[in-house]
TORSE-935422 format. One line per field, with one value per atom (N, C-alpha, C): residue in three letters; atom name; x, y, z. Coordinates in nm, 3 decimals. Layout:
<nodes>
residu	c(ALA,...)
atome	c(CA,...)
u	c(X,...)
v	c(Y,...)
w	c(Z,...)
</nodes>
This chain:
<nodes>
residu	c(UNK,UNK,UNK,UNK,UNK,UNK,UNK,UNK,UNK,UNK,UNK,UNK,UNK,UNK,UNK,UNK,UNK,UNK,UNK,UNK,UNK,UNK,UNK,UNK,UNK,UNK,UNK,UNK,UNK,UNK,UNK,UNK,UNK,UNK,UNK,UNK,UNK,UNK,UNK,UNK,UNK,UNK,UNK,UNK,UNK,UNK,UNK,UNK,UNK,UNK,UNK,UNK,UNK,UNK,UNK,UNK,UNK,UNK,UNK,UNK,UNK,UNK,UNK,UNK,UNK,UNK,UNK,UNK,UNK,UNK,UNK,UNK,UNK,UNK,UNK,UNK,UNK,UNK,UNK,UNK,UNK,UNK,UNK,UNK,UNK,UNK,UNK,UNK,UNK,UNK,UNK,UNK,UNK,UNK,UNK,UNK,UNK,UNK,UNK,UNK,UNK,UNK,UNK,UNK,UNK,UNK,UNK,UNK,UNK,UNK,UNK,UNK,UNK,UNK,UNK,UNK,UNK,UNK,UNK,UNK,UNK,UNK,UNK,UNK,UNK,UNK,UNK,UNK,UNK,UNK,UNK,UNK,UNK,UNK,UNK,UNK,UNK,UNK,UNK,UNK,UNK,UNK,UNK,UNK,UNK,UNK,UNK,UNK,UNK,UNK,UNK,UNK,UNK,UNK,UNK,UNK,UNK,UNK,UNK,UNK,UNK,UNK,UNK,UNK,UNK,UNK,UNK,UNK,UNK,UNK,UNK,UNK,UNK,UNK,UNK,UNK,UNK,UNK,UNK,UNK,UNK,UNK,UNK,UNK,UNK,UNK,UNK,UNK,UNK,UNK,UNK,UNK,UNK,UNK,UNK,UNK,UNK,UNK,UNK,UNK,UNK,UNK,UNK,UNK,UNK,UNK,UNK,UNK,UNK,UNK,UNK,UNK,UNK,UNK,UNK,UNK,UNK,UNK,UNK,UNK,UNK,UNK,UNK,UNK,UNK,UNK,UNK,UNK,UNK,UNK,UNK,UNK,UNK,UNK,UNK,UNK,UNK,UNK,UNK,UNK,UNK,UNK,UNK,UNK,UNK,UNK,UNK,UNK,UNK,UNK,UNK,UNK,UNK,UNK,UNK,UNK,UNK,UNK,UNK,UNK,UNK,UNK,UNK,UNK,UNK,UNK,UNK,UNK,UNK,UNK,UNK,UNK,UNK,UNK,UNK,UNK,UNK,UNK,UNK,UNK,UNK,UNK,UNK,UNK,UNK,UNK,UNK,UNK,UNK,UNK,UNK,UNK,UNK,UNK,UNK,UNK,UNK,UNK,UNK,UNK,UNK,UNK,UNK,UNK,UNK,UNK,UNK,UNK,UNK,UNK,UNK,UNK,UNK,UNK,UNK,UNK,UNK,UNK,UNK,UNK,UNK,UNK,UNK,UNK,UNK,UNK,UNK,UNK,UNK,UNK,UNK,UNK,UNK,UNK,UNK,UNK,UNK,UNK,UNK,UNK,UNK,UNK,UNK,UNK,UNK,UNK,UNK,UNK,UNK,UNK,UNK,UNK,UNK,UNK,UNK,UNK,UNK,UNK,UNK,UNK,UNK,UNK,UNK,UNK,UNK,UNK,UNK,UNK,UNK,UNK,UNK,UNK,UNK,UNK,UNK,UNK,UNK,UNK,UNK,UNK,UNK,UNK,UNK,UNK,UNK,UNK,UNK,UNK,UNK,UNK,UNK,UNK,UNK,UNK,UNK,UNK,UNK,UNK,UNK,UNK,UNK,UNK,UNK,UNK,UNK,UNK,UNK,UNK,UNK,UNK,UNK,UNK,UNK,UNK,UNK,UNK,UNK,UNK,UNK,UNK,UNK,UNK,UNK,UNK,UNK,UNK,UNK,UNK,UNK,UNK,UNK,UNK,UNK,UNK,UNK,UNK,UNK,UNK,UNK,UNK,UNK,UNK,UNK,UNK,UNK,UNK,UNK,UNK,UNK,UNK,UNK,UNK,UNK,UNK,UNK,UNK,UNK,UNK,UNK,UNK,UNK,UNK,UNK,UNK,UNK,UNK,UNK,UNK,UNK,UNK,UNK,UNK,UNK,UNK,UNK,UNK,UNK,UNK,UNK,UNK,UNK,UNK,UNK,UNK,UNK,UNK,UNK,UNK,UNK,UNK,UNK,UNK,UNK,UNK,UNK,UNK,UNK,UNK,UNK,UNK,UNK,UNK,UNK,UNK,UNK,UNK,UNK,UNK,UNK,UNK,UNK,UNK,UNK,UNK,UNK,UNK,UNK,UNK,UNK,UNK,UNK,UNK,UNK,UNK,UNK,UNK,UNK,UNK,UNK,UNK,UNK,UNK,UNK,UNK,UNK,UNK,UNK,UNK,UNK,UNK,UNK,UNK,UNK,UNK,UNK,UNK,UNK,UNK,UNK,UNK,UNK,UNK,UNK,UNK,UNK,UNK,UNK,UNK,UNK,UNK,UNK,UNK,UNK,UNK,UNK,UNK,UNK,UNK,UNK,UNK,UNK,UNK,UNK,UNK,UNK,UNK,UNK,UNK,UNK,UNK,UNK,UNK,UNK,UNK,UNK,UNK,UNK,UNK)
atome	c(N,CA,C,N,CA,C,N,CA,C,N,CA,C,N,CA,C,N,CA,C,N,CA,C,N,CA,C,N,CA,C,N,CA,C,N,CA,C,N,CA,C,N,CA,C,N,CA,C,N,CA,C,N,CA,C,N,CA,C,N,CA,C,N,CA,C,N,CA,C,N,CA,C,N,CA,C,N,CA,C,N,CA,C,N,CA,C,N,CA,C,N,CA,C,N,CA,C,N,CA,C,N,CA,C,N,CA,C,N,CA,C,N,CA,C,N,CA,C,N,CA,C,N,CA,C,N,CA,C,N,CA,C,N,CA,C,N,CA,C,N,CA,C,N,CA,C,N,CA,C,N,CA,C,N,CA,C,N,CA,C,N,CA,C,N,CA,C,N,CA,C,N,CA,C,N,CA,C,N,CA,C,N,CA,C,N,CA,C,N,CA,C,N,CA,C,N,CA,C,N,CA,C,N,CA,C,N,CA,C,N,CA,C,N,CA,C,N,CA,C,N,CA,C,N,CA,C,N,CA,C,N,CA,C,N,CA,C,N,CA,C,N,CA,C,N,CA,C,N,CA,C,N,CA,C,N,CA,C,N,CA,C,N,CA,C,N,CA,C,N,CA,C,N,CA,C,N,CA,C,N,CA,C,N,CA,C,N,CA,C,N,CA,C,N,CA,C,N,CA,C,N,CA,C,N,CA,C,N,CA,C,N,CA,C,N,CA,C,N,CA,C,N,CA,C,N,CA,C,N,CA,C,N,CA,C,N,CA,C,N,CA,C,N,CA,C,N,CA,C,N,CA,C,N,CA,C,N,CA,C,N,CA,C,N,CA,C,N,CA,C,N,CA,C,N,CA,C,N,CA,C,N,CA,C,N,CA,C,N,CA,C,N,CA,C,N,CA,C,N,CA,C,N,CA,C,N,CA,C,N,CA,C,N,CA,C,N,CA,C,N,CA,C,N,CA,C,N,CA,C,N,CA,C,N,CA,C,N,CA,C,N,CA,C,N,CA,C,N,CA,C,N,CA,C,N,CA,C,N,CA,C,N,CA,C,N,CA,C,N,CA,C,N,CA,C,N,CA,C,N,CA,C,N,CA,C,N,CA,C,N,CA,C,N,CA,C,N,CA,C,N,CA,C,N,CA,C,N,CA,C,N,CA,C,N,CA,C,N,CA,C,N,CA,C,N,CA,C,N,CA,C,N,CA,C,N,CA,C,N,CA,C,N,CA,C,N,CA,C,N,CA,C,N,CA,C,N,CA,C,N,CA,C,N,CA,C,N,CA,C,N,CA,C,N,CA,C,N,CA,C,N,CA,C,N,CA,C,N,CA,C,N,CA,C,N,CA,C,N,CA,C,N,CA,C,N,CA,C,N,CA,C,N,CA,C,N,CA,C,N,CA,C,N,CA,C,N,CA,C,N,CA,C,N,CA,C,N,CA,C,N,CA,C,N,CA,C,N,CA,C,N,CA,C,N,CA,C,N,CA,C,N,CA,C,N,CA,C,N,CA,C,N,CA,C,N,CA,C,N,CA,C,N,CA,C)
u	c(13.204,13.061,13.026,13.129,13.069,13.101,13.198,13.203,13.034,13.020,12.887,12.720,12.774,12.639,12.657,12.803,12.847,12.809,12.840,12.819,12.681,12.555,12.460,12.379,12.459,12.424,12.400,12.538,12.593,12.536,12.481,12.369,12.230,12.173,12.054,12.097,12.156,12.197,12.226,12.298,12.349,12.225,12.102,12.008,11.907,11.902,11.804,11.841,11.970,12.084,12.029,12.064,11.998,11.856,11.779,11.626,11.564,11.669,11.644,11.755,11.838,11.866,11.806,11.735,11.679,11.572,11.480,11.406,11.426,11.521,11.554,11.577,11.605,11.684,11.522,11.423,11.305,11.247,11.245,11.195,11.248,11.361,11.442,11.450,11.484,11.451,11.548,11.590,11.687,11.796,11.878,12.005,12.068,11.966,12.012,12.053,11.954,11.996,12.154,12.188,12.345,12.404,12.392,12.578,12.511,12.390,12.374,12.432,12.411,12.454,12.610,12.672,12.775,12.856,12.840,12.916,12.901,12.814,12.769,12.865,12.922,12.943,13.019,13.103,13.194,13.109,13.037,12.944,12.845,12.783,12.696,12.750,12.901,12.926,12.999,12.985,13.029,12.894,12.823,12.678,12.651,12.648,12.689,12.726,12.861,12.938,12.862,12.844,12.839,12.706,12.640,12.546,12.503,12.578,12.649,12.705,12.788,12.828,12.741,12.670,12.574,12.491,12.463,12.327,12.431,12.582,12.607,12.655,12.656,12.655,12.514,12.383,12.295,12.242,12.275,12.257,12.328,12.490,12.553,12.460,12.415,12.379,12.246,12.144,12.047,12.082,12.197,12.199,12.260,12.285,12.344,12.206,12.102,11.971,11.904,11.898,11.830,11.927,12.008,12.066,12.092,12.060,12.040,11.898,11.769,11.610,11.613,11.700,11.659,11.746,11.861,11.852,11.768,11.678,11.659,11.545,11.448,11.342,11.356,11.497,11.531,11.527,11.600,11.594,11.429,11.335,11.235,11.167,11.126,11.113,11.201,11.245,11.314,11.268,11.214,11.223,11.020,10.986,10.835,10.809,10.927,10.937,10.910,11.034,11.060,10.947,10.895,10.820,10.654,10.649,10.484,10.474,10.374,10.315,10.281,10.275,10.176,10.288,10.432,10.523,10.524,10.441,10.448,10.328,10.371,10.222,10.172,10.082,9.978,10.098,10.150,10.224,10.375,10.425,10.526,10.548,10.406,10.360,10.328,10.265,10.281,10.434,10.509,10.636,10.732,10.728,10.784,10.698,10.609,10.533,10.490,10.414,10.387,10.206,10.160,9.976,9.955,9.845,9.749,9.654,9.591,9.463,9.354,9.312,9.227,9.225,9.322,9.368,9.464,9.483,9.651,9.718,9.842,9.974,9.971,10.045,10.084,10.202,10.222,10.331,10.456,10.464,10.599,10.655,10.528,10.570,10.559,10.520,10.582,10.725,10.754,10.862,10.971,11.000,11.042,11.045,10.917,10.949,11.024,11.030,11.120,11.263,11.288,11.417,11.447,11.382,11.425,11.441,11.328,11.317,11.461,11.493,11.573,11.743,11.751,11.924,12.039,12.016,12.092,12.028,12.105,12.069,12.006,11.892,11.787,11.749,11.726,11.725,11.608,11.571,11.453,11.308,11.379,11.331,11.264,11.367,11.366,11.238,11.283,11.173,11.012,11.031,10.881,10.842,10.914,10.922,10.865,10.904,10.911,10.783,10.724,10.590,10.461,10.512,10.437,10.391,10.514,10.498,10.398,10.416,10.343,10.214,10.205,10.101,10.031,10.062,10.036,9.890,9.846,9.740,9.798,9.919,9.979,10.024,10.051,10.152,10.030,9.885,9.828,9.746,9.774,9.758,9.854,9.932,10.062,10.045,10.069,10.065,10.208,10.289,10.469,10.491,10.516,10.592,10.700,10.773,10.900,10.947,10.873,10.898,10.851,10.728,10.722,10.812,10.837,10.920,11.043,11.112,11.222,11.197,11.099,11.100,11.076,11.041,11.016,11.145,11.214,11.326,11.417,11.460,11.517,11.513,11.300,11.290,11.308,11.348,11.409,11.489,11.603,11.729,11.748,11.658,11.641,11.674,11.529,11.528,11.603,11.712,11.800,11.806,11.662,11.636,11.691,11.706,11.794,11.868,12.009,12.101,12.105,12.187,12.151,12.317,12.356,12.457,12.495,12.577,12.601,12.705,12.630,12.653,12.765,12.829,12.963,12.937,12.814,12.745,12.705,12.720,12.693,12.566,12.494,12.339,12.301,12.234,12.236,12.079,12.121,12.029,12.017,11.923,11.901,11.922,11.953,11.961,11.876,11.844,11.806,11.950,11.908,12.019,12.047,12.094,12.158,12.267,12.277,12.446,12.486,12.602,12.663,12.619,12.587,12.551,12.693,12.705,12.810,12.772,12.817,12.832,12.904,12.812,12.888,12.827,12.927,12.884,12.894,12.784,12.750,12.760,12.783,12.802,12.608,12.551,12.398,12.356,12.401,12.387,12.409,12.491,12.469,12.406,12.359,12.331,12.173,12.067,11.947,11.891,11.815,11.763,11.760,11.673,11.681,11.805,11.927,12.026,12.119,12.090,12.129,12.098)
v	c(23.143,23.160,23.269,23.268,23.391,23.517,23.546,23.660,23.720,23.603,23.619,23.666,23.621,23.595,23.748,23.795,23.929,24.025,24.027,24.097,24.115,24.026,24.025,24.116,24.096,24.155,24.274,24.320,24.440,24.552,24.439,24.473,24.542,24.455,24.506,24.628,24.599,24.784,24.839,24.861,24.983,24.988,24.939,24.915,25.032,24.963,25.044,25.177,25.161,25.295,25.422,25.365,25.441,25.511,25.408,25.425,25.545,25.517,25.654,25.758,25.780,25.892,25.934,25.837,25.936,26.014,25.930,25.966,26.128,26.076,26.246,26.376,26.297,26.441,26.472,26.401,26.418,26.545,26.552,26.723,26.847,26.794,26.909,26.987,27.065,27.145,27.080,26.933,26.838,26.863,26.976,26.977,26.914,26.873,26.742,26.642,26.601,26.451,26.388,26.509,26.497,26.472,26.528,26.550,26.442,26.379,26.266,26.139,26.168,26.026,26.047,26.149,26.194,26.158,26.185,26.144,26.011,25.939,25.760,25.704,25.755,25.670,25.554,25.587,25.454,25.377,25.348,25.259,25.194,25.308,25.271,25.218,25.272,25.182,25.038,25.030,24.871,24.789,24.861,24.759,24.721,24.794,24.818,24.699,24.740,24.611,24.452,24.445,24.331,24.294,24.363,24.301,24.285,24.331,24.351,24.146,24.115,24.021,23.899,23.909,23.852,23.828,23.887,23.913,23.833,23.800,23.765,23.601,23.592,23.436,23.396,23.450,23.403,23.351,23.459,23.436,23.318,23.301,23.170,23.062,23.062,22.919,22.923,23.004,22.997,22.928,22.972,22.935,22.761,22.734,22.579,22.523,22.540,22.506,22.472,22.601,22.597,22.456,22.451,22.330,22.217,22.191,22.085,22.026,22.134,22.115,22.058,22.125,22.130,21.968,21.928,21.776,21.666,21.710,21.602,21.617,21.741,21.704,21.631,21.648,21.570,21.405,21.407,21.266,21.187,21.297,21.210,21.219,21.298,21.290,21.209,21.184,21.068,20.896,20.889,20.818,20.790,20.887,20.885,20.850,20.885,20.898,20.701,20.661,20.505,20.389,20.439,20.342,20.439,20.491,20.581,20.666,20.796,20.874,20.824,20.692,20.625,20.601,20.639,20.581,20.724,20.811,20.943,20.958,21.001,21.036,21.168,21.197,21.384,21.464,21.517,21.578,21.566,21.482,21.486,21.528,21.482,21.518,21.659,21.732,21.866,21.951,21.914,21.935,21.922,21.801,21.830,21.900,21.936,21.982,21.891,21.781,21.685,21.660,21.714,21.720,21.793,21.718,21.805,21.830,21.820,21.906,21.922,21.865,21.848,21.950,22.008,22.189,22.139,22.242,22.209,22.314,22.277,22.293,22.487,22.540,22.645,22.677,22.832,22.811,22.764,22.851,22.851,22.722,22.617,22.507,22.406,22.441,22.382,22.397,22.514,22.538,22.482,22.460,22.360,22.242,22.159,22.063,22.019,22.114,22.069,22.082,22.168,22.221,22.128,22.024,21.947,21.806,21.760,21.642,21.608,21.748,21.721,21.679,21.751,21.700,21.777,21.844,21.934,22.046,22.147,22.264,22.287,22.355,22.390,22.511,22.554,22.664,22.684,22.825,22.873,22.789,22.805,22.697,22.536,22.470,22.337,22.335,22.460,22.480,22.425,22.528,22.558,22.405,22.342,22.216,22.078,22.093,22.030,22.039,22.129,22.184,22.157,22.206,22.141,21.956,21.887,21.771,21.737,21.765,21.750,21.823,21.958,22.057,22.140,22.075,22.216,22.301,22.280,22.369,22.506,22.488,22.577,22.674,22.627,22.757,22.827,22.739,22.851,22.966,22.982,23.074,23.185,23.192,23.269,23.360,23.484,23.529,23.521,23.540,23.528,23.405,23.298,23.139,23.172,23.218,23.236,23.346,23.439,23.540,23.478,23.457,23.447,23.319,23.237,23.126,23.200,23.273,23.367,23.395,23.498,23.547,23.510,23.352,23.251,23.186,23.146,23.120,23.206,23.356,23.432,23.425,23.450,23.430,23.325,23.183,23.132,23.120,23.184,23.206,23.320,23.381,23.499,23.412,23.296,23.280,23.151,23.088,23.019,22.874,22.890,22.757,22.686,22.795,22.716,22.826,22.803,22.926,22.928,23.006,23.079,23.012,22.938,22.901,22.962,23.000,22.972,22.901,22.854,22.710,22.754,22.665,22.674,22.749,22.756,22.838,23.015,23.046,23.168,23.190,23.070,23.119,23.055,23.105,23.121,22.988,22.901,22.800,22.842,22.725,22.697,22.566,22.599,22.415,22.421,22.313,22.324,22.282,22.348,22.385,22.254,22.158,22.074,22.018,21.949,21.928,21.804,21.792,21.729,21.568,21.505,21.347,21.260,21.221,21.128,20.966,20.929,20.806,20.716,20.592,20.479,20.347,20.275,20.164,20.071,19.981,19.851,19.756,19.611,19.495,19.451,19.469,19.470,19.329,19.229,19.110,19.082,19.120,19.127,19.246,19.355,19.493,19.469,19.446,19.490,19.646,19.622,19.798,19.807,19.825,19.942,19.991,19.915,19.995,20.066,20.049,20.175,20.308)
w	c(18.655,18.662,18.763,18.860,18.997,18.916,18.818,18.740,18.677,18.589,18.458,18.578,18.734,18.839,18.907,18.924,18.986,18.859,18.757,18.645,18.638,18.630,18.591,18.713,18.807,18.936,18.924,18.890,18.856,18.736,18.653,18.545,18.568,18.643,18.714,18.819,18.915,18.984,18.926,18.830,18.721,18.606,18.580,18.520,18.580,18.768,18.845,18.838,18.870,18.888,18.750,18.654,18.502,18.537,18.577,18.589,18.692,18.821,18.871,18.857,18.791,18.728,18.636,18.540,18.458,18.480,18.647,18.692,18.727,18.799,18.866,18.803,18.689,18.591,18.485,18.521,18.429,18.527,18.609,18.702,18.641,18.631,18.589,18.463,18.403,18.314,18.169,18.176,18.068,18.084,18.186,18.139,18.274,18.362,18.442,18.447,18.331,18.273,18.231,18.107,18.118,18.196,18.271,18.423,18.465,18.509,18.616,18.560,18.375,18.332,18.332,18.275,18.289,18.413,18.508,18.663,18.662,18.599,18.641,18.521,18.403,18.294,18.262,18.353,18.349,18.374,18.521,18.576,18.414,18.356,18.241,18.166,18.119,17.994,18.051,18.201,18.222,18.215,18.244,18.244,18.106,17.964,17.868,17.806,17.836,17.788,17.845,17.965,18.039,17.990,17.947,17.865,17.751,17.660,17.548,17.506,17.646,17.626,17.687,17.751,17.808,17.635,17.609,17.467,17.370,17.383,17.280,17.259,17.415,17.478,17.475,17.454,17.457,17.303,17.207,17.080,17.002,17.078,17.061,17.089,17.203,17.289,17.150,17.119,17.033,16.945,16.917,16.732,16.726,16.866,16.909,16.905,16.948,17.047,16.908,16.803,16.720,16.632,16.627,16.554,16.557,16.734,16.767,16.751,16.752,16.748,16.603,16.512,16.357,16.336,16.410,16.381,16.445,16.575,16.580,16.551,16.493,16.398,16.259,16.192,16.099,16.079,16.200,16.268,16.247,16.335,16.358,16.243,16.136,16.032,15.949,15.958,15.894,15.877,16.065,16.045,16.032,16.083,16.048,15.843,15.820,15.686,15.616,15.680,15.749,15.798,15.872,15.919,15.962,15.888,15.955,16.013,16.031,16.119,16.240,16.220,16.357,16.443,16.412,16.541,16.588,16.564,16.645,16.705,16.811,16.942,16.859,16.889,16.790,16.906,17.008,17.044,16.935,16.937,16.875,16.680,16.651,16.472,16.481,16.606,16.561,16.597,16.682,16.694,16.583,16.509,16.385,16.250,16.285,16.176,16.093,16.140,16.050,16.131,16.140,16.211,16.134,16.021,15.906,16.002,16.100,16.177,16.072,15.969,15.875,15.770,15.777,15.721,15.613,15.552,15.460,15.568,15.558,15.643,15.567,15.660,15.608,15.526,15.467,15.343,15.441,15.536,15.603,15.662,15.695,15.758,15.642,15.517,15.357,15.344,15.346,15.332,15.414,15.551,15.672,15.589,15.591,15.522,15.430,15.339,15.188,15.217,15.315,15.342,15.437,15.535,15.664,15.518,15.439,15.433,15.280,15.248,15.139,15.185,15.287,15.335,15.223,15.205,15.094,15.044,15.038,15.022,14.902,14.848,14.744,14.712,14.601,14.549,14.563,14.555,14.564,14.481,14.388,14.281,14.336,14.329,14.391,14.535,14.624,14.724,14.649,14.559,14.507,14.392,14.417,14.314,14.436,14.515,14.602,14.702,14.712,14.761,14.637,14.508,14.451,14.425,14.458,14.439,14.583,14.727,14.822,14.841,14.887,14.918,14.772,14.673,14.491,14.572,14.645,14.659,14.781,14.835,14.932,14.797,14.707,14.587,14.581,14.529,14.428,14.538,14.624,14.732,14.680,14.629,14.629,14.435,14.451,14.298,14.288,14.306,14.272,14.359,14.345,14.474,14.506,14.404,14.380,14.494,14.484,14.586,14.763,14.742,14.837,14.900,14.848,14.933,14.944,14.872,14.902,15.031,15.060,15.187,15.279,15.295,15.394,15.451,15.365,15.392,15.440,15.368,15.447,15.585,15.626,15.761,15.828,15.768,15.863,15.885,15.757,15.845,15.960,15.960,16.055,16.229,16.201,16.322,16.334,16.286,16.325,16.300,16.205,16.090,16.035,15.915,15.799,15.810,15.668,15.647,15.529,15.489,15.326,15.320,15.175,15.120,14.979,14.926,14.779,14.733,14.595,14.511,14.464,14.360,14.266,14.179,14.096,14.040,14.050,14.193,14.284,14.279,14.272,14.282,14.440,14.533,14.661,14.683,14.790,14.823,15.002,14.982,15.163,15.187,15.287,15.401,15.537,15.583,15.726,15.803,15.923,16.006,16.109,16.093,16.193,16.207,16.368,16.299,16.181,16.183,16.035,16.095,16.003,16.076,16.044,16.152,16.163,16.148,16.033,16.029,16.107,16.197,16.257,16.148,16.108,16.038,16.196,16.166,16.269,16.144,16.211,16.169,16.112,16.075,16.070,16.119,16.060,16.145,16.276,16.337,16.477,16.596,16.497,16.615,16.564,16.629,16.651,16.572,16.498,16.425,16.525,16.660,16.773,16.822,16.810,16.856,16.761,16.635,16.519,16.551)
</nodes>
């Protein structure tokens, strides 16, 4: 860790370092700029790198964060699914995307839904099947569904949502992104539902 804390260190002075060289070499008539970065480069391309790898430990930890959020909204949708809206506080129903606010829901947080509440990956299709059975008034907003839920989904695989799969078939679905649920069987007669 004193490496990733020295590095980051090292990031920012070789950051500042950049900032006033380029400063300095901006007086000058441009052919300053070269040689200043030039004499510094090693220095630059270590900062470079070091943050290079920094950006790529961060995008890891995201794509963990995002998959841990996307199960345990599953979870609680699940079980709101189970036993009511009413075992959710209004903080927690708009967190999973489940607070109508007297509005219809938007396409994109339609789309979340079908993809969190199905547990298996769905075709573009199926998306738009599935929205119709809940929200049909979110489609007829839309002149192509088809398209546009395409590009909803893409974007959430963008941001670390869902992911894009293809079938046996090679026709390409979505899933929401969480981890794999592990089954524990309990004795049901003796464990309490609260401790399932």
């Amino acid at each position: 860790m004193q490496g990733l804390e020295r590095a980051r260190s090292n990031t920012g002075e070789a950051i500042s370092g950049v900032k006033i060289m380029q400063h300095a070499g901006n007086g000058s008539n441009g052919a300053g700029n070269g040689s200043l970065l030039r004499n510094g480069d090693s220095h630059v391309q270590e900062v470079v790198k070091t943050a290079h790898e920094e950006l790529r430990q961060l995008m890891r930890q995201r794509a963990d964060i995002m998959k841990r959020i996307g199960t345990l909204k599953q979870t609680i949708a699940g079980l709101a699914n189970l036993f009511g809206d009413e075992i959710l506080g209004e903080d927690l129903l708009e967190l999973v995307d489940r607070k109508s606010g007297g509005r219809q829901p938007g396409f994109t947080k339609a789309c979340r839904m079908a993809l969190m509440e199905a547990g298996r990956p769905l075709a573009v299709r199926e998306v738009c099947e599935q929205i119709q059975q809940r929200l049909p008034a979110v489609l007829l907003r839309h002149k192509d569904p088809l398209a546009s839920v395409t590009t909803v989904l893409n974007r959430l695989v963008e941001y670390g949502e869902a992911q894009s799969v293809v079938r046996e078939n090679g026709r390409r679905a979505w899933q929401w992104v969480a981890d794999p649920v592990t089954v524990v069987q309990h004795n049901a007669a003796s464990v309490p539902l609260s401790q399932l």
